[in-house]
KENUGU-492215 format. One line per field, with one value per residue (C-alpha): x negated, y negated, z; chain; residue number from 0. Coordinates in steps of 0.02 Angstrom, whole numbers. Last residue first. Example, Ala and Ser with C-alpha at 12.3 -4.5 7.8 and 13.67 -1.06 7.14 Angstrom:
// KENUGU-492215
c1 = (-684 -615)
c2 = (53 225)
c3 = (357 390)
kette = (A A)
nr = (1 0)
***
This chain:
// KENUGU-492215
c1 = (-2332 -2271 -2338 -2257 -2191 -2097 -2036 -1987 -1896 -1814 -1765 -1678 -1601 -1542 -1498 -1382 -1296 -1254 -1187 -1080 -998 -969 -914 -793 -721 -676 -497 -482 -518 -403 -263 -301 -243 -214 -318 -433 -492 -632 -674 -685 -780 -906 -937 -970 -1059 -1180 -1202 -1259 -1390 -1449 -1494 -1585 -1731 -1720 -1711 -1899 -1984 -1889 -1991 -1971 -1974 -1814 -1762 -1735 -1745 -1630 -1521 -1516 -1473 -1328 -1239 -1290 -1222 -1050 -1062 -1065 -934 -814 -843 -824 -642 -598 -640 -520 -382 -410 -401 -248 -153 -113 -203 -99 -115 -322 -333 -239 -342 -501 -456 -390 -573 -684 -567 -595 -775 -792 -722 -826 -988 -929 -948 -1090 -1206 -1148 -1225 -1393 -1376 -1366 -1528 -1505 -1681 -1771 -1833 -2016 -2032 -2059 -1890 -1880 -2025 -2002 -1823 -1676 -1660 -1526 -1523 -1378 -1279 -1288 -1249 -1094 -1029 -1054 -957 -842 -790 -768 -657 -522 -555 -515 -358 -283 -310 -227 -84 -61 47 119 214 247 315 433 507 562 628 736 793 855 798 886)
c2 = (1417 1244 1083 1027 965 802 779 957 965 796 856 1000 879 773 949 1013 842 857 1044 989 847 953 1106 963 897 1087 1059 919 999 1140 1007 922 1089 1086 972 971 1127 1096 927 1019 1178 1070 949 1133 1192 1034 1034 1205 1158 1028 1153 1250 1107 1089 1283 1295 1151 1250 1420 1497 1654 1727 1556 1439 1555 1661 1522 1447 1603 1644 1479 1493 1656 1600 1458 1569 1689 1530 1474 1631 1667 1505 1548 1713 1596 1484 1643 1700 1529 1386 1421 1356 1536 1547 1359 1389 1559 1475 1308 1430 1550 1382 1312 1467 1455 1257 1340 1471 1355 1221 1336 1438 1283 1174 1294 1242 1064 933 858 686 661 745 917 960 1153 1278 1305 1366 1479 1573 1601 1522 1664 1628 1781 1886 1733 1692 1878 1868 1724 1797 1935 1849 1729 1887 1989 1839 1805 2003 1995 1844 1936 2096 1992 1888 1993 2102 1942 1945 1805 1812 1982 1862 1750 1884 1958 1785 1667 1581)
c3 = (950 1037 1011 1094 1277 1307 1127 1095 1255 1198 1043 1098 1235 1094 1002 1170 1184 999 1040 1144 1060 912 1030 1110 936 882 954 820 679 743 761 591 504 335 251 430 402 276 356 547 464 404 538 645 514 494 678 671 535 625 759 662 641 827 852 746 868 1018 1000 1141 1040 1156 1215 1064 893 972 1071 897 792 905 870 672 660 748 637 460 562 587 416 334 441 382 210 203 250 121 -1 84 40 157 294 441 520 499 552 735 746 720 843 976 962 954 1097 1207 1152 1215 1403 1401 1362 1492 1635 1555 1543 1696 1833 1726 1786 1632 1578 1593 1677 1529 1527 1542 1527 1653 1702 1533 1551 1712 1669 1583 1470 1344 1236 1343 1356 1162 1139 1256 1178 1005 1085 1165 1020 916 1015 1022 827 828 939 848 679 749 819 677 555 709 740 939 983 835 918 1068 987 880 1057 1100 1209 1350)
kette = (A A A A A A A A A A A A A A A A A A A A A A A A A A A A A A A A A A A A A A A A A A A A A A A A A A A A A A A A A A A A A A A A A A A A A A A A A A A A A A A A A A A A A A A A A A A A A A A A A A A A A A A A A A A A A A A A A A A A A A A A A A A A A A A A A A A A A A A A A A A A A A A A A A A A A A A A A A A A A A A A A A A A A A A A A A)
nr = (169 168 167 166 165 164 163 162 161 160 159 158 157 156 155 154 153 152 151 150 149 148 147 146 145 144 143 142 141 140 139 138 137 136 135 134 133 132 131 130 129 128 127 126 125 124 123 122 121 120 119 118 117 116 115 114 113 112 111 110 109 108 107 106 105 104 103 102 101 100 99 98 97 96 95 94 93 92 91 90 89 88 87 86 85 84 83 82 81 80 79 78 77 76 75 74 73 72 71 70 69 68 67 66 65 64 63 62 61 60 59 58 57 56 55 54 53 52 51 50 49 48 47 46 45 44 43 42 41 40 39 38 37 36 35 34 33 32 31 30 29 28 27 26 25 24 23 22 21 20 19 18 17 16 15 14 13 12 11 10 9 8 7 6 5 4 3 2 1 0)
***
């Protein structure tokens, strides 16, 4: 059985607020990316390779790679070992969260996917970044943030790939 000071523990008051805001955070860059993303007239007008994953897939595997964006933040914010480290975490996330949201701007509402490809490579970079910066002291967000990197490399090969079967574009 636990005891009452278990119990208090669960509830830290000096990482509920920061749990609630990385929490509030992930939905709303999820929310603008989903707002953004227009897979409309115009998308479904583009060549797309074979592989091309269904578009039912997109928002199924996107909540599930932000709920492990939001864990993986909150997991390196409390290992942090000083409050300067954990003031960079909470840069890096917000650095990729901008990047994220950028993409799907650049990609869908100027349909623009010869600009997103180049952007793109910059998301990848912060991702890779934010897994070598964490993992000194906490491999386990590092690796929780291996299926957005694996994501997000599927989504720049088929960036590429759009590019590749239809540009110029502008």
């Amino acid at each position: 059985m636990r005891t009452e000071t278990q119990d208090r523990q669960l509830v830290n008051p000096m990482w509920v607020l920061p749990v609630a805001m990385a929490t509030f955070a992930a939905a709303l860059v999820a929310f603008l990316g989903a707002t953004i993303t227009d897979l409309g007239p115009w998308y479904q007008g583009l060549l797309k390779p074979g592989w091309t994953p269904p578009d039912g897939l997109f928002p199924i595997v996107w909540t599930m790679v932000y709920a492990l964006i939001t864990v993986a933040g909150i997991t390196a914010w409390r290992a942090a070992p000083t409050a300067r480290d954990a003031q960079s975490v909470i840069s890096v996330f917000a650095l990729n969260a901008f990047l994220n949201i950028t993409w799907s701007l650049l990609f869908f509402r100027f349909q623009r996917p010869d600009w997103a490809l180049v952007e793109v490579a910059f998301l990848l970079l912060s991702i890779l970044g934010i897994m070598v910066y964490c993992w000194r002291f906490s491999p386990k967000a590092s690796l929780l943030l291996a299926p957005y990197l694996a994501w997000v490399s599927l989504a720049a090969a088929l960036n590429w790939a759009i590019v590749d079967l239809n540009g110029p574009f502008g």
